[in-house]
N, C-alpha and C positions, 0 to 999 in steps of 0.2 A: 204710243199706240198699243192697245191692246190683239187679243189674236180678234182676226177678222177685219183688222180696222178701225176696230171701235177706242173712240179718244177714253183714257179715264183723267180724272180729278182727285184728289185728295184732300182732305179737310184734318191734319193727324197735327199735332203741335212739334213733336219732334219732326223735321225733313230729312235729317240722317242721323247715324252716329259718330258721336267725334271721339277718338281714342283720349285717353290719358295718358298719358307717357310716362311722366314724374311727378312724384307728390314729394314736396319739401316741408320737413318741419323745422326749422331753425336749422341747425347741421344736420338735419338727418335728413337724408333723399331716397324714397321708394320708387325703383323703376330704373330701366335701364336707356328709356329716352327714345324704345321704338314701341308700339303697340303691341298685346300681347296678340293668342290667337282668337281668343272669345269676339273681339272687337270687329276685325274684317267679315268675321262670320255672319254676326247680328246685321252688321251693316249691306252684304250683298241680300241677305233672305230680306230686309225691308225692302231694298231697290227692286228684287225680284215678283215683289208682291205690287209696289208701286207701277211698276212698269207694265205690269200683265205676264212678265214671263213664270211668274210661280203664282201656284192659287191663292186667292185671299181667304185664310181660316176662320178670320171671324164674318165675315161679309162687309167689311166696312164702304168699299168700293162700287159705283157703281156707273155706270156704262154712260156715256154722254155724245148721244147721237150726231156724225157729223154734220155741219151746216149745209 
């Protein structure tokens, strides 16, 4: 729910971000196996925009009157 009540929807192909952890090339492994901090970040400002609690910058979002 958004503020006032009002339900929203989304139409976006990504639903969230999913971290990377490790990248393996043969013996070689990039990463330390926990998400860095770019990741959580990107991921709560989506939630926050999907949800209603932070504003939608582009307008993608829009208001879907309860029944």
């Amino acid at each position: 729910m958004g503020p006032g009540g009002t339900a929203y929807g989304h139409a976006f192909t990504p639903h969230t971000v999913t971290p990377v952890a490790r990248v393996c090339d043969g013996d070689r492994a990039v990463g330390d196996g926990t998400p860095g901090p770019v990741t959580p970040a990107l991921r709560d400002a989506l939630l926050g925009v999907r949800t209603g609690r932070a504003p939608d910058p582009r307008g993608r979002l829009r208001p879907v009157p309860a029944a």
